[in-house]
C-alpha positions as CSV (number, residue, x, y, z in Angstrom):
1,X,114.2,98.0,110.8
2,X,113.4,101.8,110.1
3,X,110.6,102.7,112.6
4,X,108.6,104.3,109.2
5,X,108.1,102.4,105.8
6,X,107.2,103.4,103.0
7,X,104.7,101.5,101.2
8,X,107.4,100.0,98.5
9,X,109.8,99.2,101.8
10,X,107.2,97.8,103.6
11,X,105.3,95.4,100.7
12,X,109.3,94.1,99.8
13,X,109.5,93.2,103.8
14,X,106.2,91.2,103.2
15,X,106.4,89.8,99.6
16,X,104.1,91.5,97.8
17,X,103.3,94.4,95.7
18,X,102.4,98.0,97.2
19,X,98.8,97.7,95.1
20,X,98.3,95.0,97.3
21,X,98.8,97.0,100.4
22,X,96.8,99.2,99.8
23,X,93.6,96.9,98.9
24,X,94.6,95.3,102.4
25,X,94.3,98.8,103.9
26,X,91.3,99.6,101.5
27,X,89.6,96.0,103.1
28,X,90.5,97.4,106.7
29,X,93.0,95.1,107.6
30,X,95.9,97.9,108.5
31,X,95.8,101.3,109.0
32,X,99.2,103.2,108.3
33,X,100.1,106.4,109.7
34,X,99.6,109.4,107.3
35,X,102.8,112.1,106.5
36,X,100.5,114.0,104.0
37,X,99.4,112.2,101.2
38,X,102.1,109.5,102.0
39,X,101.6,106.3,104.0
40,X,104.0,104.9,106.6
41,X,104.5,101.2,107.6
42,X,105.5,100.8,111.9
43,X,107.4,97.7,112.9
44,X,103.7,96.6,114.4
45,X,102.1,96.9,110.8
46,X,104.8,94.8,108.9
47,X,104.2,92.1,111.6
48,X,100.4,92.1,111.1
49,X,101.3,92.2,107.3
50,X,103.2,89.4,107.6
51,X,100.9,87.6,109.2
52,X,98.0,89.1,106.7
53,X,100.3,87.2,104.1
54,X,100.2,84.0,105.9
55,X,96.5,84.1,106.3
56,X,95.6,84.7,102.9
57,X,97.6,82.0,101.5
58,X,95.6,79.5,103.6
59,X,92.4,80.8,102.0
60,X,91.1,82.7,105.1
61,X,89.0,86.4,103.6
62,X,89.5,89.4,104.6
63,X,86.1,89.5,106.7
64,X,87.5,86.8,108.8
65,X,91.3,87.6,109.4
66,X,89.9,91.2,110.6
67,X,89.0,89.3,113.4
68,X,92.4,87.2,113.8
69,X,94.2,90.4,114.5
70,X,95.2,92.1,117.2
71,X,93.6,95.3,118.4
72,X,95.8,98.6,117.3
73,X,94.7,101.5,118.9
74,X,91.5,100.4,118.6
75,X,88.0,102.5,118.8
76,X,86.3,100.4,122.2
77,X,86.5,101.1,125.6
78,X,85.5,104.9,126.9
79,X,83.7,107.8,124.8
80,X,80.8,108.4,123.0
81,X,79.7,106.7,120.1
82,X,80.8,110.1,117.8
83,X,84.0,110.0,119.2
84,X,84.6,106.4,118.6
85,X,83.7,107.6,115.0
86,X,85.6,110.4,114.7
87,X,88.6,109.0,115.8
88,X,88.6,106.6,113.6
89,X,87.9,108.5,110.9
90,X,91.1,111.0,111.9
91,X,93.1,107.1,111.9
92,X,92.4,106.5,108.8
93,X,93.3,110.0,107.2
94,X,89.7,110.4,105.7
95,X,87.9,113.6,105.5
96,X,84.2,114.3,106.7
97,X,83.3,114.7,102.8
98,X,84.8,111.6,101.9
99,X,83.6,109.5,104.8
100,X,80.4,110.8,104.5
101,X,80.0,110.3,100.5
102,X,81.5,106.4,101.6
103,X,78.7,105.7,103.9
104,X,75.9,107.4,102.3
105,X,75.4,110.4,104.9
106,X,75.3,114.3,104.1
107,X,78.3,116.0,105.9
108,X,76.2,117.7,108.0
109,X,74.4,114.7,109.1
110,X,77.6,113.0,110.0
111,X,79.2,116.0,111.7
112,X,76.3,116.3,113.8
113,X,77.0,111.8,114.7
114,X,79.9,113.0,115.4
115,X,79.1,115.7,117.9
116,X,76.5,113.6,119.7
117,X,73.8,116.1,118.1
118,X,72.2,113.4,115.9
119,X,71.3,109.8,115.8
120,X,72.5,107.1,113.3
121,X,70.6,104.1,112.0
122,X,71.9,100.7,112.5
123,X,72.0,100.6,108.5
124,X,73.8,103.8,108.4
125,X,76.4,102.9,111.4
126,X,77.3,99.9,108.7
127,X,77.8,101.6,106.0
128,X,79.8,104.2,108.3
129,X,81.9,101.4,109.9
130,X,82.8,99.8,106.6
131,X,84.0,103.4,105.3
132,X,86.0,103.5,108.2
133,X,87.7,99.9,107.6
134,X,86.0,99.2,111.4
135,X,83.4,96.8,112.5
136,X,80.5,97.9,114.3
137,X,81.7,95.5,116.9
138,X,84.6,97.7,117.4
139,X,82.0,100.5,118.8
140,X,80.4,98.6,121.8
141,X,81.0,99.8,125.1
142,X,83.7,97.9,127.5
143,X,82.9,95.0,129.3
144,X,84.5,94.1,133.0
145,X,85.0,90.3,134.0
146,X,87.0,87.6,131.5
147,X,86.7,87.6,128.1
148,X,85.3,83.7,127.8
149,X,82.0,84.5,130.5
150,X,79.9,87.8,130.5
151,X,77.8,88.1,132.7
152,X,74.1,89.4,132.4
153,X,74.0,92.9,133.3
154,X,77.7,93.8,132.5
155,X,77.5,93.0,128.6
156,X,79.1,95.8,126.5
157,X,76.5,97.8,124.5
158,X,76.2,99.6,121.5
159,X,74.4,102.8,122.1
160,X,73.0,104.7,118.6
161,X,70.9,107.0,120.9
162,X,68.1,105.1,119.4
163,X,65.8,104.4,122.7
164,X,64.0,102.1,120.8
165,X,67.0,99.3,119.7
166,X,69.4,98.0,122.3
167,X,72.3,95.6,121.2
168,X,74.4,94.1,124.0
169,X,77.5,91.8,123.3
170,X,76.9,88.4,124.4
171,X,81.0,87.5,123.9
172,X,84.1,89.3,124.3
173,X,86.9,88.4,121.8
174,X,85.5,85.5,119.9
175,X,87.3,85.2,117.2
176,X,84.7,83.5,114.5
177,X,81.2,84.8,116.1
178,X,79.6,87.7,117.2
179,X,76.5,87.1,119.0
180,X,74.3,89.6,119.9
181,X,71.2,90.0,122.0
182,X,68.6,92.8,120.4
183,X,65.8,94.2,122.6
184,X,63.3,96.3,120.4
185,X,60.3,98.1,121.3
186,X,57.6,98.9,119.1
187,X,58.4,100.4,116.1
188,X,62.0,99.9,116.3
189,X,64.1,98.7,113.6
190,X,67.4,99.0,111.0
191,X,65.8,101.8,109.4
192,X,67.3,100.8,105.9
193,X,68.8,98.3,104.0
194,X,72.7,96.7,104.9
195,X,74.8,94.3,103.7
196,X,78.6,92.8,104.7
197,X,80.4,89.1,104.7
198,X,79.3,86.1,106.6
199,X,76.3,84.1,107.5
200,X,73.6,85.4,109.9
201,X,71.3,83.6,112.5
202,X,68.0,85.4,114.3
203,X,66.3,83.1,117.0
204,X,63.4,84.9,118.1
205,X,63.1,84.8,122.1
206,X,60.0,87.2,122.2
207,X,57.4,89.6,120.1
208,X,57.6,89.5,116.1
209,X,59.7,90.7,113.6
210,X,59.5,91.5,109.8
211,X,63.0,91.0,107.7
212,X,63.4,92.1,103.9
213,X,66.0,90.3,101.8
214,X,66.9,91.8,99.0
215,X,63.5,93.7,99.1
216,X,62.5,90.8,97.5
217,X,61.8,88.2,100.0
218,X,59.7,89.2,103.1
219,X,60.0,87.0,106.5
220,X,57.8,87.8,110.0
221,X,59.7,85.5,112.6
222,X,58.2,85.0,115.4
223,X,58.6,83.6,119.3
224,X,60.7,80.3,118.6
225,X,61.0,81.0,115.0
226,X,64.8,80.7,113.7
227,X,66.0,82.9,110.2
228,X,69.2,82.3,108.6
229,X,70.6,84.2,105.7
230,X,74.1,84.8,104.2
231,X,74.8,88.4,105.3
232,X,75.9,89.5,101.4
233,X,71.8,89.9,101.1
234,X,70.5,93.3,101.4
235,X,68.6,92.7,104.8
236,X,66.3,95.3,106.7
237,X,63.9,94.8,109.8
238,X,61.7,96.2,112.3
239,X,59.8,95.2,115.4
240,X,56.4,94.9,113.8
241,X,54.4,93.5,117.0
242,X,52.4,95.6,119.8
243,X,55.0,94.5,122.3
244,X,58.7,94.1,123.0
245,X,61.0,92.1,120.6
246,X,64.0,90.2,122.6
247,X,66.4,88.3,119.6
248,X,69.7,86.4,119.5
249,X,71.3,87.4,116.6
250,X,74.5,85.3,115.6
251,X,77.2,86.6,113.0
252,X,79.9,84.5,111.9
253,X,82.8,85.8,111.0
254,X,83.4,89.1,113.1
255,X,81.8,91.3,109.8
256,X,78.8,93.3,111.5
């Protein structure tokens, strides 16, 4: 095989059409080099095509065979959280304009994320990872120990420079479920509105918080109280007690 496809090559190795290639890239699921305007295919990408294929003939969505893949020069491990961003970005060929027009930002706003001038939202870190065809799972720090136990204290975390929101990783490569613990002081929140794939669980461990569905249906779930909602609802929250909010939040699939 030529060590660089292009996109007709590659989709005739796989069995399908190049418009479908590119919605697979458009959904995240690969991310081909860039020789200008044109894409190219490694041997690595026609076997995670392949195997793309396979999935998506059993029925399995794009959301969830993200997560079946293997890591590609992924965005984890060492560097800030604007790094993490702007590499990916630079992977996926896509301007500050465009990526910033994608997720909702103003380019200066996003150039300053990705200079570590400026914080980002939770909301707006979605909408930024989905632009990038990345998960915001993919921006935690690393984790030492095996992947099956973490142990408290060495949990990867995703810093947004927000002091106020804390999310550490309670699993390291699940494959169907991402749970998370949130610790929230007073005030903190999402600050806006997201949306993705999947289902979502909140178990309240301590303090209060207020949810938004759809701006339509309002929630305050407290100490002991359990939500569930399918993530495709516009959801938004914030720690609306006097005290400190501690919550497991569970995902399933990988799609946060």
């Amino acid at each position: 095989m030529k060590a660089q496809l292009r996109v007709s090559e590659a989709a005739r190795l796989v069995g399908v059409s190049p418009s479908t290639l590119r919605a697979w890239e458009s959904a995240g699921l690969v991310t081909p080099t860039r020789q200008g305007r044109y894409r190219r295919f490694s041997p690595g990408d026609v076997k995670d095509l392949q195997r793309i294929a396979a999935l998506r003939a059993q029925g399995f969505s794009a959301a969830a065979i993200r997560t079946m893949l293997p890591k590609r020069g992924g965005t984890g491990g060492s560097g800030s959280l604007g790094d993490k961003l702007r590499a990916a970005r630079r992977r996926r060929g896509v301007s500050l304009r465009e990526a910033s027009s994608l997720a909702g930002l103003s380019v200066s706003h996003l150039s300053a994320i990705e200079r570590g001038a400026r914080n980002i939202s939770l909301a707006g870190l979605q909408r930024l990872a989905v632009a990038l065809g990345i998960s915001v799972s993919d921006l935690f720090g690393s984790s030492s120990g095996s992947g099956r136990l973490v142990h408290a204290g060495r949990r990867p975390v995703l810093d947004t420079g927000d002091g106020r929101v804390r999310v550490e990783s309670l699993a390291v490569g699940a494959q169907l479920l991402e749970p998370h613990l949130y610790v929230v002081q007073p005030g903190g929140g999402s600050e806006g509105s997201y949306q993705h794939d999947g289902e979502e669980m909140v178990y309240v461990l301590q303090g209060e918080v207020e949810f938004w569905l759809n701006e339509l249906e309002r929630h305050v779930v407290r100490a002991g109280d359990c939500l569930t909602f399918p993530s495709s609802l516009r959801h938004r929250w914030r720690n609306c007690g006097a005290g400190r909010l501690e919550m497991l939040w569970v995902n399933t699939p990988i799609t946060f």
